[in-house]
C-alpha positions as CSV (number, residue, x, y, z in Angstrom):
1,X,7.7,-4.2,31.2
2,X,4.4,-3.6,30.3
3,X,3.8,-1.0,26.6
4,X,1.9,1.7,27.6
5,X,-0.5,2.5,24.6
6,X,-2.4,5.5,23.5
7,X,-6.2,4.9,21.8
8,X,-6.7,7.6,19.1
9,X,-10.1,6.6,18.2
10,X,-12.9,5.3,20.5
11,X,-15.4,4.2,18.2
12,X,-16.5,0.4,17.4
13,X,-12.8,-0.5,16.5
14,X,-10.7,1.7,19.3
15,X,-13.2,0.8,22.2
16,X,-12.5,-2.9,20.7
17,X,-9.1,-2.7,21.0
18,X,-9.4,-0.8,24.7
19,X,-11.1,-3.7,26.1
20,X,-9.1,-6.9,24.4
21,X,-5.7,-4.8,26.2
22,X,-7.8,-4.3,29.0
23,X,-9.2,-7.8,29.6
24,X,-5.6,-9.2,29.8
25,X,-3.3,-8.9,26.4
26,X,-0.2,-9.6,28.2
27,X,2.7,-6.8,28.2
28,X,0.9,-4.1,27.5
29,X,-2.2,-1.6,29.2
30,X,-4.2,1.1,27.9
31,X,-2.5,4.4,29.2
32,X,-4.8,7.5,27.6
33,X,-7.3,7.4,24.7
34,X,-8.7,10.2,23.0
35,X,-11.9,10.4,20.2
36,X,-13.4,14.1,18.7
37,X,-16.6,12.8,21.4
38,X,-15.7,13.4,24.8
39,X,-18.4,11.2,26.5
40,X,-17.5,8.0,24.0
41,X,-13.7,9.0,24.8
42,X,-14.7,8.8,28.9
43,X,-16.1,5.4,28.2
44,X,-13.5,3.7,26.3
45,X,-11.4,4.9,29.5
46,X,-13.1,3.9,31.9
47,X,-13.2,0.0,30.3
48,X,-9.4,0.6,29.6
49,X,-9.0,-0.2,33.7
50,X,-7.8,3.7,34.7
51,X,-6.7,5.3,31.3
52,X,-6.8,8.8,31.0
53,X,-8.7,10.7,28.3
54,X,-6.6,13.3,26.7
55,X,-8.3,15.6,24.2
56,X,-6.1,16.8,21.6
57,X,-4.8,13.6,19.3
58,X,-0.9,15.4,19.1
59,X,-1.0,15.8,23.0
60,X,-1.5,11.7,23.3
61,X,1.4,11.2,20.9
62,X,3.0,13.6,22.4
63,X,2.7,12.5,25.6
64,X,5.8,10.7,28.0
65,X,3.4,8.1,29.2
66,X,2.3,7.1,26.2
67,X,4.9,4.4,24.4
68,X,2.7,3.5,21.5
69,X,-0.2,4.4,19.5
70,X,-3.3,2.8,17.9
71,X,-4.9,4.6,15.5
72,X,-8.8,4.1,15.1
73,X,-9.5,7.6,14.2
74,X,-11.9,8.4,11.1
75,X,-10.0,7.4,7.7
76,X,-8.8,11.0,6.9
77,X,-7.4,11.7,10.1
78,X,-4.8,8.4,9.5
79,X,-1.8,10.0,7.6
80,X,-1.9,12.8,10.3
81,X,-1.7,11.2,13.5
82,X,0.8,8.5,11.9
83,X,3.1,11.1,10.4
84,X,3.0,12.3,14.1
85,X,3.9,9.2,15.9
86,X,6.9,8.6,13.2
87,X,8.1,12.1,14.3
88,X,8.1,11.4,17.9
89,X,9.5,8.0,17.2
90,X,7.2,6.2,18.8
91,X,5.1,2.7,17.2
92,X,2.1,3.0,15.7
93,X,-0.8,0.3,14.8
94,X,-3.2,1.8,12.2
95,X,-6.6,0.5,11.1
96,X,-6.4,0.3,7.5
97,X,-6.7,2.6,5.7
98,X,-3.1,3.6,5.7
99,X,-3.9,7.0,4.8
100,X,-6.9,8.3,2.0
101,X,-4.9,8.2,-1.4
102,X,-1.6,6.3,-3.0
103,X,-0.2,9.4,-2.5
104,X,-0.5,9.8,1.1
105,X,0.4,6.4,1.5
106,X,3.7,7.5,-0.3
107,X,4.6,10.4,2.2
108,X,3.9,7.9,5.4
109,X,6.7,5.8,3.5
110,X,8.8,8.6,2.8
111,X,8.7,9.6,6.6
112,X,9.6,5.5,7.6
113,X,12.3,5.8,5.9
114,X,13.8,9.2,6.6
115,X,13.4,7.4,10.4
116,X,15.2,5.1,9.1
117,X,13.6,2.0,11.1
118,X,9.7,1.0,10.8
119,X,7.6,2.1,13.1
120,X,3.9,1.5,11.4
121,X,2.1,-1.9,11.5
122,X,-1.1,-1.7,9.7
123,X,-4.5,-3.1,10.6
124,X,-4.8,-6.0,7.7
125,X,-6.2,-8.6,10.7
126,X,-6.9,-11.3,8.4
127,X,-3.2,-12.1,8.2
128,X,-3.8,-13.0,11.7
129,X,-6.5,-15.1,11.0
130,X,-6.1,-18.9,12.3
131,X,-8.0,-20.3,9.1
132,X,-6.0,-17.9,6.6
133,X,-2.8,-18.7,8.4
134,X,-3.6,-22.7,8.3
135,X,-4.1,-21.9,4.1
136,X,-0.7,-19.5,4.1
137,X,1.2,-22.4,5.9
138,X,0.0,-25.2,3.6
139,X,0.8,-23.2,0.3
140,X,3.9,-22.1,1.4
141,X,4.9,-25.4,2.1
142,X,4.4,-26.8,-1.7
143,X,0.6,-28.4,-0.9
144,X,-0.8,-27.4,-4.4
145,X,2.4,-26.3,-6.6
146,X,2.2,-22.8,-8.4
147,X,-1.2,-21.2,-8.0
148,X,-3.1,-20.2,-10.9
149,X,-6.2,-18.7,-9.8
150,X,-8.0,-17.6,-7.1
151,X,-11.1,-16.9,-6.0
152,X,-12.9,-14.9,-3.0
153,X,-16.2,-13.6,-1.9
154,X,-16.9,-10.9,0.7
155,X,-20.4,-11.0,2.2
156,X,-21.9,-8.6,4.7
157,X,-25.8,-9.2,5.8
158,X,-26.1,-5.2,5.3
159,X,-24.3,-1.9,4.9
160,X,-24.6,1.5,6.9
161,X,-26.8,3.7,4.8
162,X,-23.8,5.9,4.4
163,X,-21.9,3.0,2.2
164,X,-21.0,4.0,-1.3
165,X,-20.3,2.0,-4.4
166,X,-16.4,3.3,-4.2
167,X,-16.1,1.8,-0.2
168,X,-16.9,-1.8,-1.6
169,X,-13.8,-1.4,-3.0
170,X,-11.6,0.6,-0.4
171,X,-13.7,-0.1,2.7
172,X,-14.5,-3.9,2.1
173,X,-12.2,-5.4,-1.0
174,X,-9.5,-3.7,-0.1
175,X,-9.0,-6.8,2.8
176,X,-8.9,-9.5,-0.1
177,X,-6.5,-7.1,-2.4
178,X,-3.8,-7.5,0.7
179,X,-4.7,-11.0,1.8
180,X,-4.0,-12.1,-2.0
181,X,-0.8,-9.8,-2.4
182,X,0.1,-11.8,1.0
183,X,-0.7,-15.8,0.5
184,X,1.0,-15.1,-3.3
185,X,4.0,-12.7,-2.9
186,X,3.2,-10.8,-5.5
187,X,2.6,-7.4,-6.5
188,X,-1.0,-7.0,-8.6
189,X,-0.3,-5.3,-11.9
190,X,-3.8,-4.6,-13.1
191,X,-7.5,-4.2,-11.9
192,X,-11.1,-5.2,-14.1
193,X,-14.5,-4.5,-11.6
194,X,-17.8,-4.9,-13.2
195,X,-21.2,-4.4,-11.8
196,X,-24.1,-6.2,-12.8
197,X,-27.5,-5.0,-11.4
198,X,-28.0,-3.8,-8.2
199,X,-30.0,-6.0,-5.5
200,X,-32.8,-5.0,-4.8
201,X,-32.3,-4.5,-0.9
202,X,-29.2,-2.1,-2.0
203,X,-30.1,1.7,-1.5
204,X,-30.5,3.7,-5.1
205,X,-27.3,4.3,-6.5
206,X,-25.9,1.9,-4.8
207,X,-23.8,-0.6,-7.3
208,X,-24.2,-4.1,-5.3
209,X,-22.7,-6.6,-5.4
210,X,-19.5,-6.1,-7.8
211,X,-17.0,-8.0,-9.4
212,X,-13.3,-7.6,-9.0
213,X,-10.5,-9.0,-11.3
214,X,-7.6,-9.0,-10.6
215,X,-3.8,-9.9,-12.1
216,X,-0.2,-10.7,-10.4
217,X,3.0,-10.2,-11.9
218,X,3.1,-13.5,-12.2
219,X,-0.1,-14.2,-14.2
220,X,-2.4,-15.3,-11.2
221,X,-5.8,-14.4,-11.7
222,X,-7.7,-13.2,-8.8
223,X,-11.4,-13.0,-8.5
224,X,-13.2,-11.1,-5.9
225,X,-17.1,-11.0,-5.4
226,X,-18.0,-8.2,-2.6
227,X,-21.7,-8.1,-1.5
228,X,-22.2,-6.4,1.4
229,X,-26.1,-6.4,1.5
230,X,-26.3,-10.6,1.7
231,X,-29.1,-10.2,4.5
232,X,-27.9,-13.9,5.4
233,X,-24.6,-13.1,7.5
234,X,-20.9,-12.2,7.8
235,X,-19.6,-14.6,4.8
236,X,-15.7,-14.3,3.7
237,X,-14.4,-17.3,1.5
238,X,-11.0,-18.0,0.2
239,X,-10.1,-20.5,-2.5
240,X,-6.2,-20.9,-4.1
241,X,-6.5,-23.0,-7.0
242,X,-3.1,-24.4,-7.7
243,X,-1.6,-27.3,-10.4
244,X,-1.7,-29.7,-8.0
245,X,-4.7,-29.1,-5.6
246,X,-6.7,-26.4,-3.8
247,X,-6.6,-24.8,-0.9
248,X,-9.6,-22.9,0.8
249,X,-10.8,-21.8,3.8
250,X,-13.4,-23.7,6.5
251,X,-16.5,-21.5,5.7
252,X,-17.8,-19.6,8.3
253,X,-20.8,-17.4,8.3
254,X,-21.3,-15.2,11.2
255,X,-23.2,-12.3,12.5
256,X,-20.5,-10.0,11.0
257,X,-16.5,-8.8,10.9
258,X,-16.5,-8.4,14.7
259,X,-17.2,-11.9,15.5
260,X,-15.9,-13.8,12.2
261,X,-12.4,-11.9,13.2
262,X,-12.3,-11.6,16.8
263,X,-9.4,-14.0,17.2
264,X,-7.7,-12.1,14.8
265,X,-8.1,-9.0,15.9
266,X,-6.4,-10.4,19.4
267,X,-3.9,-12.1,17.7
268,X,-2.2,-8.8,15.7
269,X,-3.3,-6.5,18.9
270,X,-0.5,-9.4,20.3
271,X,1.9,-9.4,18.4
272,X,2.1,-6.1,17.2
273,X,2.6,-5.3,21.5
274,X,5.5,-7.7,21.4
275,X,7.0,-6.5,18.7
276,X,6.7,-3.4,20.4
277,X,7.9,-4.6,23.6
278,X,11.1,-5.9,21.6
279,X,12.0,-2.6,19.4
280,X,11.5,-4.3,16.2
281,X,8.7,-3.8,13.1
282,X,6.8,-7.2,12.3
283,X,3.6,-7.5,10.5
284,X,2.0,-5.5,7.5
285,X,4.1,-2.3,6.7
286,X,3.2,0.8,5.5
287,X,4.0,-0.2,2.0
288,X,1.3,-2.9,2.4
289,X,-1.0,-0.1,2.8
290,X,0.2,1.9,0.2
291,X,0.6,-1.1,-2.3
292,X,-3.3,-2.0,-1.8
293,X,-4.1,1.6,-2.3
294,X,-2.4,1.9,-5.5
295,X,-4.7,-1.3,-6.4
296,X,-7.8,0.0,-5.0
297,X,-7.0,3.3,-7.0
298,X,-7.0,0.9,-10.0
299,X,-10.1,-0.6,-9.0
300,X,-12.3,2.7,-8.7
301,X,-10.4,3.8,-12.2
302,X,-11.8,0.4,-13.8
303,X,-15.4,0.7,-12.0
304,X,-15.7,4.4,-13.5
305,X,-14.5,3.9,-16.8
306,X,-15.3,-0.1,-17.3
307,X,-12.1,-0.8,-19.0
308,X,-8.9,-2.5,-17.1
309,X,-6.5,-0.4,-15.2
310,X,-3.0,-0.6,-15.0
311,X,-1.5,-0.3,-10.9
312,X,0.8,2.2,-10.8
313,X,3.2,0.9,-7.9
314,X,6.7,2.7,-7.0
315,X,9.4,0.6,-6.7
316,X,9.7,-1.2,-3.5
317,X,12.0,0.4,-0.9
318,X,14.3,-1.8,0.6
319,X,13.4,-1.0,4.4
320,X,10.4,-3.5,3.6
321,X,12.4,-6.6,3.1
């Protein structure tokens, strides 16, 4: 049987995800895809090998066609059109963010478990990753011994003139804050950024680069440079430091997230259809999305106010394992 899947969202990351189902993801096909502009809607279609293009977002869900949905809409349009697939029951892959604020983060939990079965795997790619998976499989099995630190760095060549010193954090950080929550196991309990001066090729007001610390529950200190106007390239490094050894990741500089991740991106569009394909939940949850909002809340808190900030994180329901 081959998923039938919706595209809500036909912008650089739904027209991506159009053509790696189009150009042969096995068990699945692109069935409809809808974006606010028609004409980049009608071209995501046509690459999608004969998908429709249905206007309204709720009429795609909605639709008896449509099996499952990705969602690659603009942030604030996320807790919407996922609250809607979880009503009609059907699976849902959702860039990240999960939704705007913790909050809204809570209320897509809330609706998973009224369901009673999750239906929401969220777009945190790097967990797909063959060089973070190679580090997740060597730490798991004992390579190092109990991590104490570690330490990451998030380079883009340049930002989009609309960036903002808050999206280094919840557009760019925001990767590292789950990928450390997910090589560790554990929850972060508290948040320090600091900004030293701006580069120069940064626009004015822009605060880049910046400096996030970060703390587990188990007293593993996590340090996270994000720089997104490196001019050089695409630059994402990854180093556990444990009692034994470390562990990092082959660096790899390239022309940016598209190429550095496009393996990744195949891999979770993959396995999220198979999951799909066999009625069960696999990969992040909504609760990952909601846990690294709750640290990225924490992380805009410390970056206004320059002191450390607690994460205030509800207790984990036990849908998500």
């Amino acid at each position: 049987m081959s998923v039938a899947v919706g595209v809500i969202g036909a912008g650089v990351m739904g027209a991506a995800h159009v053509r790696t189902i189009a150009e042969g993801l096995a068990g699945a096909h692109v069935a409809a895809v809808s974006d606010v502009d028609p004409s980049r809607a009608a071209a995501a279609a046509r690459e999608g090998a004969g998908a429709r293009v249905i206007d309204d977002p709720h009429a795609l869900i909605a639709d008896t066609a449509v099996d499952a949905v990705v969602v690659a809409s603009y942030d604030a349009t996320h807790e919407e059109f996922v609250l809607a697939c979880i009503a009609a029951g059907k699976p849902v892959l959702c860039e990240k963010p999960l939704a705007t604020t913790a909050d809204a983060c809570l209320r897509v939990v809330a609706a998973e478990l009224t369901a009673g079965r999750r239906l929401v795997h969220l777009g945190f790619m790097r967990r797909y990753d063959p060089a973070y998976a190679d580090v997740k499989e060597r730490l798991d099995g004992g390579g190092v011994g109990d991590v104490l630190m570690v330490h990451c760095a998030h380079r883009n060549a340049t930002a989009p003139p609309s960036y903002t010193s808050e999206m280094l954090i919840t557009s760019s950080a925001v990767h590292e804050i789950d990928v450390a929550r997910w090589l560790l196991g554990q929850e972060i309990v508290a948040a320090t950024v600091r900004a030293p001066r701006s580069t120069k090729q940064a626009p004015d007001g822009l605060r880049d680069p910046q400096l996030v610390l970060l703390e587990t529950a188990g007293g593993v200190l996590i340090d996270v440079e994000v720089f997104v106007n490196a001019r050089y390239g695409y630059d994402i490094r990854c180093e556990l430091v444990g009692e034994t050894g470390t562990l990092k990741l082959d660096e790899q500089v390239a022309p940016d997230f598209r190429a550095r991740f496009a393996t990744a991106y195949r891999l979770e569009l993959d396995a999220w259809v198979r999951a799909v394909g066999n009625g069960g939940g696999r990969g992040p949850t909504a609760w990952d999305g909601y846990a690294a909002n709750a640290v990225a809340d924490a992380c805009l808190a410390s970056l206004s106010s320059g002191a450390t900030a607690p994460v205030q994180l509800a207790e984990r329901p036990a849908l998500y394992g």
